[in-house]
C-alpha positions in Angstrom: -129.2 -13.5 51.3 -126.5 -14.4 53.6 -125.5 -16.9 50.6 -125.6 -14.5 48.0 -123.4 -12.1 50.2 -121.0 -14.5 50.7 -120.7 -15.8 47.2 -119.9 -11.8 46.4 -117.0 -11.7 48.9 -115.7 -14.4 47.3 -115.9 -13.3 44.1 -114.3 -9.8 45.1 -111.4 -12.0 47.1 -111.0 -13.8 43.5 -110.8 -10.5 42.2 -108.3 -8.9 44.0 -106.0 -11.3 44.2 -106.0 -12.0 40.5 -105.4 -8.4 40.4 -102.1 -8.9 42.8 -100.7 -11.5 40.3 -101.5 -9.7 37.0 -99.0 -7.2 39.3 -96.4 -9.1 40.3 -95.9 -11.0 37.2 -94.7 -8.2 35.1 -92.1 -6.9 37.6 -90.7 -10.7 38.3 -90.3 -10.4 34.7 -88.5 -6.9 34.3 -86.5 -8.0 37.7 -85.0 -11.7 35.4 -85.1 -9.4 32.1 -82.4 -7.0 34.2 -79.6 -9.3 35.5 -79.8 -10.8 32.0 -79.7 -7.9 29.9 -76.6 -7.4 33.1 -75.0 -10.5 32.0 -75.3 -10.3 28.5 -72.8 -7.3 28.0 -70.7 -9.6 31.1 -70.2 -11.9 27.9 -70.0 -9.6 25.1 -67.2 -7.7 27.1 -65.4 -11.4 27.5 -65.5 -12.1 24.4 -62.7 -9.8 22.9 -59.9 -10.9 25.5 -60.4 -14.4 23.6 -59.2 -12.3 20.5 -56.5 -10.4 22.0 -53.9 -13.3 21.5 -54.3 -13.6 18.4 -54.4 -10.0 17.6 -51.3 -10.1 20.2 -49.6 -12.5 18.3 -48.9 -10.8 14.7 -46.8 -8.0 16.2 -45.1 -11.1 18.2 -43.1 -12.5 14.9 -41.7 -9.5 14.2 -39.8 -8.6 17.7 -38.4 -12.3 17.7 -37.0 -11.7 14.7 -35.5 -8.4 15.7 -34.3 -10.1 18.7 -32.9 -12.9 16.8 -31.0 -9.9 14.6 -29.4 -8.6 17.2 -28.0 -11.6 18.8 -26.2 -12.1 15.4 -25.2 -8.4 15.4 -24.2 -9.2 19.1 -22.2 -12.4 18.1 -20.6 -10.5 14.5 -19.2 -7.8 17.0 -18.2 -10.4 19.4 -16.0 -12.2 16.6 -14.6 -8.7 15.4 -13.4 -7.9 18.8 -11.7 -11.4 19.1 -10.3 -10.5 15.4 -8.8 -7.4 16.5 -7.8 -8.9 19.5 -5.2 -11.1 17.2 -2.2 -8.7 17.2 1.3 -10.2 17.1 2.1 -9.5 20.9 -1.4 -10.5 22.2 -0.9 -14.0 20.1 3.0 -13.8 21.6 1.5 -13.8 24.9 -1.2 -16.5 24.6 1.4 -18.8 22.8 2.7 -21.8 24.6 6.1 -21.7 26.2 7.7 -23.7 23.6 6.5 -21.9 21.1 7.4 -18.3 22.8 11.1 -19.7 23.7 11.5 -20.2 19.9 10.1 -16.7 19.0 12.5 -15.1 21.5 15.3 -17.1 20.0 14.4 -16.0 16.5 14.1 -12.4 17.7 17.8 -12.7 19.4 19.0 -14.4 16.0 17.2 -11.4 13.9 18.8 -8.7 16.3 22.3 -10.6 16.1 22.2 -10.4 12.3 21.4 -6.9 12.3 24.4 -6.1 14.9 26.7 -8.0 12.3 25.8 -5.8 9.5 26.1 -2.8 11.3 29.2 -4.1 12.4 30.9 -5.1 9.3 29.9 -2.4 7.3 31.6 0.1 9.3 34.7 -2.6 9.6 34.7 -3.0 6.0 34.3 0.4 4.9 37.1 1.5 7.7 39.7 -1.0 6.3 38.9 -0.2 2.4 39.6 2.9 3.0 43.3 2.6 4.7 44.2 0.2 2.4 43.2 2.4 -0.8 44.6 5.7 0.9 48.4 3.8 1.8 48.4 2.2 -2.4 47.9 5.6 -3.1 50.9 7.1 -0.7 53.6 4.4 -2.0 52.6 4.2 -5.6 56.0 6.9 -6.1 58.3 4.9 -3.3 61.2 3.2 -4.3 62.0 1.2 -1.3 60.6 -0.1 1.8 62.3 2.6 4.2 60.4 5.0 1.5 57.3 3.5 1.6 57.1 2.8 5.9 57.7 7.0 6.2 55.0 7.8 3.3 52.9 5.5 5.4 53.6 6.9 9.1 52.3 5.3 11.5 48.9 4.7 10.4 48.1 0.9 10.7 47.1 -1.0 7.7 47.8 -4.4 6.0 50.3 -3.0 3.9 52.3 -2.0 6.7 51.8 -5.5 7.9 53.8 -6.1 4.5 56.2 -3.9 4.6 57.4 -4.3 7.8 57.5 -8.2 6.8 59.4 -7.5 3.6 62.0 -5.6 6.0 62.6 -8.0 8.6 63.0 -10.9 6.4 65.6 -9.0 4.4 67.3 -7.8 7.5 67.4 -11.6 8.8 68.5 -12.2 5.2 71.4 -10.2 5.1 74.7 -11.7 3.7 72.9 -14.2 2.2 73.6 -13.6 -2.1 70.4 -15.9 -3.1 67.4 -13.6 -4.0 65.4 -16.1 -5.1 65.2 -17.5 -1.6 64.9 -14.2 0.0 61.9 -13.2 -1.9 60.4 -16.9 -1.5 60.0 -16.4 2.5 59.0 -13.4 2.2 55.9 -14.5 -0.1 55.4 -17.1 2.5 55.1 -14.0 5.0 53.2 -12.0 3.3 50.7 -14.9 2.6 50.5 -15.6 6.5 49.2 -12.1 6.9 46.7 -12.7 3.9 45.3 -15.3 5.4 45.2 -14.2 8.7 43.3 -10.4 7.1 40.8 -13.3 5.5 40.4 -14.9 8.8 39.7 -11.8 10.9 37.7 -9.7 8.2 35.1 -13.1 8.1 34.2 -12.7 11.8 30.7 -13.2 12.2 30.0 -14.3 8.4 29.6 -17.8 10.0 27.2 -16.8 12.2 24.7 -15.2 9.0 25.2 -18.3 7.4 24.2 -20.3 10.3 21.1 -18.1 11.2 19.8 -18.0 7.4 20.1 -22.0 7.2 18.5 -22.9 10.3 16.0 -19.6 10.9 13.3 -21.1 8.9 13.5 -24.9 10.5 13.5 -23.6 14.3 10.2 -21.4 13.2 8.8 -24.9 11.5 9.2 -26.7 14.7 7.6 -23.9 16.5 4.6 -23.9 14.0 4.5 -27.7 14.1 4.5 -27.4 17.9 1.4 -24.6 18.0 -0.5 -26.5 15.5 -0.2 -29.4 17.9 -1.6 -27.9 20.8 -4.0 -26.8 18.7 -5.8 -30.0 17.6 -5.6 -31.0 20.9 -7.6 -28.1 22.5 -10.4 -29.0 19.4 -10.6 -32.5 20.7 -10.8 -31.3 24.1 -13.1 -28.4 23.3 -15.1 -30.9 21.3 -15.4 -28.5 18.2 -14.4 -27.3 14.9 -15.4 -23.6 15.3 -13.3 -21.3 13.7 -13.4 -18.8 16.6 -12.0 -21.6 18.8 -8.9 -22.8 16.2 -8.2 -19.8 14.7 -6.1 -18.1 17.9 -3.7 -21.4 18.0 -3.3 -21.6 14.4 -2.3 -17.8 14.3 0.0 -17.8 17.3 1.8 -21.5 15.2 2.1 -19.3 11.7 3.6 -16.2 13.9 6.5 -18.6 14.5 7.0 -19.5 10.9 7.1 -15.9 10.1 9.6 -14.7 12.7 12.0 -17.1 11.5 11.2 -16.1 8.1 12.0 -12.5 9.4 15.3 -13.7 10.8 16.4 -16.0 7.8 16.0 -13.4 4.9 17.8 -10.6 6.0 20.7 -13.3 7.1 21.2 -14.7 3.4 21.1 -11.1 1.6 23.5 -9.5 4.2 25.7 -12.7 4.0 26.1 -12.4 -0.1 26.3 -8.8 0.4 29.2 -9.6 2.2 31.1 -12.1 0.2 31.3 -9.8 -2.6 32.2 -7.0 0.1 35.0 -9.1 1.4 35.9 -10.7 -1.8 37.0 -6.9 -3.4 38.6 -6.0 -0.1 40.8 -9.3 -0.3 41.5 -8.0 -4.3 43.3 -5.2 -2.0 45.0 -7.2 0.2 46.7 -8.8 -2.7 47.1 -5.6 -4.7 49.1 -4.5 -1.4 51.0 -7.8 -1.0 52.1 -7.1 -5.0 53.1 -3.9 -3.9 55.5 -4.7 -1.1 56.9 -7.5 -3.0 57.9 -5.1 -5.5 59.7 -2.5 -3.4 61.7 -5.7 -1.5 62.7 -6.7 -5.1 63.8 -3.3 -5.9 65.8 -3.0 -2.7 67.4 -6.5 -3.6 68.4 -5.2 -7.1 69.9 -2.1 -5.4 71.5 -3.5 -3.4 73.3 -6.1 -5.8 73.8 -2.8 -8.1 75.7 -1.2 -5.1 77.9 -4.0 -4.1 78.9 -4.6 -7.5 79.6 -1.1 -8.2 81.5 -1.2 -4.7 83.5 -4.2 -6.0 84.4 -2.7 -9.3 85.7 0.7 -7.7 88.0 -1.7 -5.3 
């Protein structure tokens, strides 16, 4: 009995505890289902960061490229601005001193021309003027004392002449050779030509002078700046137009001021030759004149001392 009883308990202990494993084996298994079902979405939640570079990187090509359009915008505007930046007085300022003293010197040779002109013209109309006015007030004289009170005291070349004409026939007097009178007093007359030719050329020299030599002296300056330049590119260790182009510029602004002072000097010095040749066509036409009227006094006065003799 005690056997039997004992096998029973042990059956029963069998029992339960079976019982307490058949338990705890489904809840071990729920409990490693849990944290795996927990690190399953772990993974699937990693997963998309792998893609987000490469989803990332197709809006990436784009914004370089913008980028890369504005820095060329960026550098376009730059250039521009270094364009405008190329006016005559900033490239006179930037210019090396050589090359300003000869743009100053061309300047002060431009400004010179354009006093002469000024100058002359108002000389030359002035004298033509006097000179046609006092042909026109002795054209009815018959002698020099005529002529001199038509004249007054208005100064002109043909007073010049006639007060010539006078003294050489008052220094003549007594002497009966007309011929000789009227010879020295053609050598007078062409003293004061020449002497009207001389002072009515002042400053025609000077023209000639600036509109030979205005283009050379803006050569050497040119020659000079494009000097300079070359050697700033082999310093600078570049052929970049945005680095030559300022020396270049500032050379050729040299050549052109000279240009600027050489052309205005060759047309105002031929406008002036023919100018000064017609005013010289007076001077003689005045010269003519007083030689006339000292030839007519001569003959009047032979005419009176003959007449005088033949009433004696």
């Amino acid at each position: 009995m005690k056997n039997m009883t004992l096998s029973r308990v042990t059956t029963l202990v069998m029992i339960s505890a079976l019982a307490m494993l058949s338990l705890t084996a489904p809840l071990s298994a729920q409990q490693g289902m849990a944290p795996a079902a927990q690190a399953s979405p772990a993974v699937t939640q990693s997963q998309p960061p792998a893609a987000l570079p490469q989803a990332a990187a197709a809006p990436a090509a784009p914004s370089d490229a913008a980028a890369t359009q504005a820095e060329r915008e960026g550098k376009l505007k730059a250039a521009a601005a270094e364009l405008k930046e190329l006016s005559p007085w900033s490239m006179f300022k930037s210019a090396d001193v050589v090359v300003k003293a000869v743009m100053i010197g061309l300047a002060f040779a431009s400004l010179v021309t354009w006093t002469i002109f000024i100058a002359k013209m108002l000389e030359l109309t002035v004298v033509q003027r006097k000179v046609r006015s006092a042909l026109a007030k002795i054209a009815d004289a018959r002698s020099l004392a005529e002529a001199q009170f038509a004249l007054g005291a208005k100064g002109s070349v043909l007073a010049s002449f006639l007060a010539a004409a006078m003294r050489e026939a008052r220094l003549s007097a007594g002497i009966s050779s007309d011929a000789g009178i009227k010879e020295r007093a053609a050598s007078s007359f062409a003293e004061i030509v020449r002497a009207e030719a001389r002072r009515i050329r002042l400053g025609m020299g000077l023209l000639a002078t600036i509109g030979a030599t205005s283009p050379f002296v803006g050569l050497f300056g040119t020659v000079w700046g494009i000097m300079n330049s070359f050697i700033g590119i082999s310093k600078s260790q570049t052929t970049n137009l945005a680095v030559v182009a300022p020396g270049i510029a500032e050379a050729l602004l040299a050549t052109a001021i000279g240009l600027v002072a050489a052309i205005p000097a060759v047309i105002i010095y031929n406008h002036f030759s023919r100018v000064t040749k017609g005013y010289m066509e007076l001077v003689s036409r005045a010269s003519g004149a007083a030689a006339r009227l000292l030839s007519r006094d001569l003959d009047r006065t032979h005419v009176t001392s003959h007449s005088r003799t033949a009433a004696e």
